[in-house]
N, C-alpha and C positions, 0 to 999 in steps of 0.2 A: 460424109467426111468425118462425122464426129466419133462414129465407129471406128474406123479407120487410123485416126487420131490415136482414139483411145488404145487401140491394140499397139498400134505402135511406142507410145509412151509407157504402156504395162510390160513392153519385152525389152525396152533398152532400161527403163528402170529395175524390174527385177533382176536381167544381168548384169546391171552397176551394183545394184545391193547384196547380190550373192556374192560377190567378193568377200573376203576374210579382212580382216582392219586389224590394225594397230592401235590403243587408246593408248593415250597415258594421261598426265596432268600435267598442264601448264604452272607457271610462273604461277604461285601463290606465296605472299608473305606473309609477316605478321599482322600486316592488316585488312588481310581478305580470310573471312571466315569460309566462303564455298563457291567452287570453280565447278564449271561444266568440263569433260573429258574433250578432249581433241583426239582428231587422227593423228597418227604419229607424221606419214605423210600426206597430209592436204595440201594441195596444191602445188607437190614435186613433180618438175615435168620428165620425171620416172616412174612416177604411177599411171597404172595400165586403166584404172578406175577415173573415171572425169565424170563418171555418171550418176554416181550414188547420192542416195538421197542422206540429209540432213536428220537427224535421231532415227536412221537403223543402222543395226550392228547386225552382222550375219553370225550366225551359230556357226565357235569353232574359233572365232576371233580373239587375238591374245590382248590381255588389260596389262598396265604394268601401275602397282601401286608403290606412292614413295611413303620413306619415313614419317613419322607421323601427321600420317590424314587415314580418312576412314575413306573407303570406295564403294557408294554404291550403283552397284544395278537397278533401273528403272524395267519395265517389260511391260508396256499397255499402264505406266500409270501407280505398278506395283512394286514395289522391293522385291527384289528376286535374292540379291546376295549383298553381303556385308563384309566385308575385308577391314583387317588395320594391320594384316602382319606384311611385310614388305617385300615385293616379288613380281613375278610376271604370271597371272595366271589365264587360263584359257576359258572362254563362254561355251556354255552349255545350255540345253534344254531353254532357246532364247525361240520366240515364236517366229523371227527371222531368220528361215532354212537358208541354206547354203549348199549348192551343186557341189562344191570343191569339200563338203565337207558328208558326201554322199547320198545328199538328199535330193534328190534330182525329182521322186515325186512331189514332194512339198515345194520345191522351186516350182512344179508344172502348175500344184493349188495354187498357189501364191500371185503366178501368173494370171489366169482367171480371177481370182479375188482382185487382183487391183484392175482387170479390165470392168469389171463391174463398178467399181468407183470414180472411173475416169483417168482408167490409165495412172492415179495416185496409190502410195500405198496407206492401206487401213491399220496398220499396227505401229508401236512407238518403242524405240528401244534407248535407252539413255545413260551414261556412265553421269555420277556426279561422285566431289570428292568434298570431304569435308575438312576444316583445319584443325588438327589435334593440339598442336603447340599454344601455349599464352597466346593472346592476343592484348598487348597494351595500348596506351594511349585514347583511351575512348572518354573524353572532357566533359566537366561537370563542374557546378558554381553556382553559388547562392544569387539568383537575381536581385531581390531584396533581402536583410538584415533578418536572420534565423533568431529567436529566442535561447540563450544558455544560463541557465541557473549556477551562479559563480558559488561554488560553497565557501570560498573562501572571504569573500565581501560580503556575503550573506547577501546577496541581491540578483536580477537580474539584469545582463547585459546581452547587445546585440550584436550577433557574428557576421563578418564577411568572410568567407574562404572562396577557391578556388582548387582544383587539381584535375589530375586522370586517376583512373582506376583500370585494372588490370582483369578480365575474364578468361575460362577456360571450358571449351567440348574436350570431359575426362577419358570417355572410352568409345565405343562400337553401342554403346545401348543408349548412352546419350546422344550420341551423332544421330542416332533413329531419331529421337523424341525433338533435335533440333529442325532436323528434317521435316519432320512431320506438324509441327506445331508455329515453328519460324518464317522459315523460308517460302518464298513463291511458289506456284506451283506452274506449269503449262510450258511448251515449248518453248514460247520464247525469253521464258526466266534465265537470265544471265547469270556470271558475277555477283557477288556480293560480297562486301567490305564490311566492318565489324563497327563502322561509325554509321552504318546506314542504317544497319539495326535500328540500333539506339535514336536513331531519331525519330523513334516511335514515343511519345510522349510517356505512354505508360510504363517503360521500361525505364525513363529518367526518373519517371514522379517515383517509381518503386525505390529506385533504388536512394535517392535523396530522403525517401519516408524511413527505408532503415536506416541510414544512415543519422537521422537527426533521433528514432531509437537509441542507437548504440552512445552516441554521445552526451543522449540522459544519464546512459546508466554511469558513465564518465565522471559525472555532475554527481553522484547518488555515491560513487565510490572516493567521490573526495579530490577529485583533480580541478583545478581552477583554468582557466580558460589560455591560459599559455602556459600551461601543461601537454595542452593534446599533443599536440608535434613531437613528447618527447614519448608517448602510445599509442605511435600508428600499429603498432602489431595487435596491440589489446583495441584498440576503434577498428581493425578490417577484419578480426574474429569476433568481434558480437555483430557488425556490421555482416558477417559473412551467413552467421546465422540466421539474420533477419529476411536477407534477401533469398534465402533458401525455400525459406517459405512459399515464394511465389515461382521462380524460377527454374528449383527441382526439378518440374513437369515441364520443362523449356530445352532441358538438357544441355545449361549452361551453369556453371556456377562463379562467383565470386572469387580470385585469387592475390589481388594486394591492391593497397590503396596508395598516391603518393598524392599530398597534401600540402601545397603552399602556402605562403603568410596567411596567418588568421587575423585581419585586422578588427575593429573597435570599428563601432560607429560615432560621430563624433558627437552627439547624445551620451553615448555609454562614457566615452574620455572625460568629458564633463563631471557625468554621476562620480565613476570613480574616484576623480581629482578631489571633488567636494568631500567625500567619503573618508581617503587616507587624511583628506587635511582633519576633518571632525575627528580620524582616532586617534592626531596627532595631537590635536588642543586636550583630549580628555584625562592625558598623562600629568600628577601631579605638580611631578618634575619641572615638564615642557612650561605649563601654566604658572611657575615662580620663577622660571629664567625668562619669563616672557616680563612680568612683572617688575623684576629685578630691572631688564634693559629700561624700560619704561621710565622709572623711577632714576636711573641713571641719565637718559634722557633729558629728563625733567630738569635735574642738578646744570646740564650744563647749559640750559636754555636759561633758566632763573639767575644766569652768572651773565648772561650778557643782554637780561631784560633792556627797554629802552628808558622804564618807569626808574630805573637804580636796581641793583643788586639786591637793598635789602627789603624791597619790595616785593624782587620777583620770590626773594627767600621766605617772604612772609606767606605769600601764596604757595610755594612748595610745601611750606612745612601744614599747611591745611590740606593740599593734596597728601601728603606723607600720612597723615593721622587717617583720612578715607582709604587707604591703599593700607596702613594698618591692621583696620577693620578686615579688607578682605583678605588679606593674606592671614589674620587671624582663623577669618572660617576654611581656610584651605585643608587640608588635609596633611599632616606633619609628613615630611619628607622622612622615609626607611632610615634606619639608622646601618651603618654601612658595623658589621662584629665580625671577629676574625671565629672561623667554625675553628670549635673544640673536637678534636679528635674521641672519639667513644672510648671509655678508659674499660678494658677488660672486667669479669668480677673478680671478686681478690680470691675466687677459689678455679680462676679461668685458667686453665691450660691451651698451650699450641702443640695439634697436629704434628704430624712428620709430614702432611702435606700440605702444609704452612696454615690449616685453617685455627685461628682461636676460637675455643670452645668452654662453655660452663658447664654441660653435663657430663653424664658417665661417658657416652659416645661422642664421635665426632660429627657433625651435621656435614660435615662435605663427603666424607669416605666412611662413614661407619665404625672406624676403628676407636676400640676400645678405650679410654683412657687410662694411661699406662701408670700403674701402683709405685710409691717413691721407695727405694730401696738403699742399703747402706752398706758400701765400701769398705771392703774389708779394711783400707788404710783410713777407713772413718768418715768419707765423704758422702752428704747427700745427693743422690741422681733420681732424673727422671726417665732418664733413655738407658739405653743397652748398655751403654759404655760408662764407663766413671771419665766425668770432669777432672777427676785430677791425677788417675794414676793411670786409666786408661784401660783399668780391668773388664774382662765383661760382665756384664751380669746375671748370664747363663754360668759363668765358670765357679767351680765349687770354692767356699769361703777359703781363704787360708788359716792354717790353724792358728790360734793363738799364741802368741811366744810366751810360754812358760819359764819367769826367773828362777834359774840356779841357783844364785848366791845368797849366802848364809852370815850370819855375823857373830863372833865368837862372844866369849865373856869375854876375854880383851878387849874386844872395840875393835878387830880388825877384819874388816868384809873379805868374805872368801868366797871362790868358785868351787874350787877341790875338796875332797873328804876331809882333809886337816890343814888345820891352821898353823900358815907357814911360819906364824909370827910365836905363838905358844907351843905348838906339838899338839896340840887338843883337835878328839876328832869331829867331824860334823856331830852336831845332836839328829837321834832319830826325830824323822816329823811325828808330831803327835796323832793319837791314833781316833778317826772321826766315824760315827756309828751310825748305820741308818739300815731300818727294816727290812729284809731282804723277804719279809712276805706280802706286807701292805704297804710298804715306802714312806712310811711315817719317820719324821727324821726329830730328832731331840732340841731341843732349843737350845741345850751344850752339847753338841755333837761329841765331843770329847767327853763327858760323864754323864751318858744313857743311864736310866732306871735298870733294872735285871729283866722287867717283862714290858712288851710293849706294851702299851695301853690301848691300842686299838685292835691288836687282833690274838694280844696274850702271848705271845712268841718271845722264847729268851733270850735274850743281846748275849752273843756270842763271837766268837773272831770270822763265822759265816757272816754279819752285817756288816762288818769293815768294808770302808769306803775306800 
């Protein structure tokens, strides 16, 4: 019977298995990191197939993979094929023949091979898919109060937080190494959700260890303790680096961190409170308005002693002379001075690019400092333009205005060759002599020597000026 059996169960299964299949991927969000493939129709009571066995796919059979997930083929245990582009594609070269796909002798081996086993079949064929998109929400929290080195109190204080963090399988080669490193192995490995991971201890204690890392260096670059919340981008990239280390070879990596209240432990509330009040008493200031109320105090309690007035005044004013003494040793209070403005040097010039400057150059632009020049209408400048006529000081000088007029022996000034007033005509201008070889000029221009003195030359109406 158990031959019998066996034959029988190796021919209605091998013709349930030679069937061609439909896989595709079921329902996977973002927080299932890996599905097993389904039939597309199991259990339609349209399919011809009721017999087939559970992980074989016949050769020839179409897979459909969606948007990002990776798909792989299983064969005896093996990777056969790796997909992430998106499509229907068809099985090949799978150790499970298929009649309809023309293998009709290997359908006949096949037959035999499972009558040897008991009518079961000996080979395993498997679709799994993997989840390429983010996967968020995966929860983490300090059980006990973390150490944080406060640079700003110059102390340490103890943290409480709370959050999720965000992971991601990047491509086809890390979907391998998740596979291969992560996930279960054997037929009956299911489902798997991306918080179930994680409840592998070692993958919390990791990622909490970089994580308390990155927020040394936090501590070491000068942020004080409710700061962090305002560098979650600079805490989940040093953070992201840390956890690289381990996780690379996992084929998963780190992609954002979200971070609720950091609270104080009420130890740390304590220290700090004590801490701001000590830098608060240390202030000169604070310590003589403290004094000052005190003292003020004092005044109106000795005004309504029960001993008399000039009792409690006689005891103030002995209080007064101790409180003297200390406010003597205080430290004098800043004397509050109005800043003086920096006065130029008296040989300082301003830029055309408004900087004031004491060298030759200007410290902001380089430029030169500009040489003071003089206005043909008289005026000193230091720019291109004259202050007062508006000339430039590229443009050529204008000439000098040469007086015409003349004044007679009468005593009447005239412009014209003759004077209107006598008849008399202008006198010739008198005649001025200067060297026309060496430019030696006479001390009376008007009565030269006959030879020059410096180069022997005879004054002649050739030196006339």
């Amino acid at each position: 019977m158990g031959l019998i059996k066996a034959a029988i169960g190796s021919l209605s299964g091998t013709l349930g298995d030679t069937w061609k299949e439909a896989i595709h991927c079921p329902v996977m969000g973002n927080d299932t990191v890996a599905v097993n493939g389904v039939k597309m129709h199991d259990g339609s009571a349209r399919s011809s197939n009721t017999k087939g066995t559970d992980n074989m796919i016949s050769n020839g059979s179409a897979i459909m993979v969606e948007e990002n997930t990776c798909m792989l083929t299983l064969d005896n245990g093996k990777i056969t094929n790796v997909v992430t582009e998106p499509g229907r594609y068809i099985l090949d070269n799978s150790s499970a023949p298929s009649i309809f796909a023309g293998q009709i002798k290997d359908s006949a081996k096949e037959l035999i091979s499972r009558f040897t086993f008991g009518g079961t079949p000996s080979t395993q064929q498997k679709v799994i898919y993997i989840n390429l998109q983010r996967l968020p929400g995966i929860p983490f929290g300090t059980g006990t109060p973390v150490p944080y080195p406060d640079p700003r109190y110059n102390t340490t204080v103890d943290l409480r937080f709370y959050g999720t963090f965000e992971i991601q399988i990047p491509d086809a080669e890390n979907a391998v190494k998740f596979y291969s490193e992560v996930l279960s192995k054997g037929i009956a490995s299911g489902n798997v959700s991306v918080k179930s991971v994680f409840q592998n201890d070692q993958y919390k204690n990791e990622f909490m260890q970089a994580m308390m890392e990155a927020l040394n260096m936090l501590s070491a670059e000068g942020y004080s303790y409710n700061q962090i919340t305002s560098q979650l981008s600079n805490l989940t990239n040093k953070t992201k680096t840390q956890t690289a280390i381990n996780w690379a070879d996992r084929g998963f990596s780190l992609t954002y961190i979200g971070l609720g209240p950091i609270t104080l432990s009420d130890e740390s509330k304590e220290l700090l409170k004590d801490r701001l009040h000590a830098d608060t008493m240390l202030g000169a200031d604070t310590q003589r308005a403290m004094m000052t109320t005190s003292i003020a105090k004092g005044l109106e309690a000795a005004g309504s002693n029960e001993g008399g007035a000039m009792m409690g005044f006689m005891g103030m004013n002995m209080g007064m002379n101790a409180g003297a003494n200390i406010l003597g040793g205080m430290p004098a209070a800043p004397q509050q001075t109005t800043p003086v403005p920096p006065n130029p040097a008296a040989n300082g010039w301003k830029c055309a690019c408004g900087a004031t400057n004491t060298g030759a150059f200007c410290a902001s632009c380089g430029t030169k400092k500009p040489e003071p020049w003089t206005c043909s209408c008289g005026a000193q400048n230091m720019t291109k333009f004259c202050a007062n006529c508006g000339a430039s000081k590229e443009a050529p000088a204008a000439p000098a205005t040469v007086s015409t007029s003349w004044t007679c022996e009468c005593g009447a000034t005239n412009e014209g060759k003759f004077c209107p007033n006598c008849g008399k005509s202008k006198p010739a201008a008198p005649k001025k002599y200067k060297c026309d070889k060496c430019g030696w000029t006479p001390a009376d221009a008007e009565n030269p020597p006959k030879f020059c003195p410096e180069c022997g030359d005879p004054f002649n109406e050739d030196d006339l000026v």
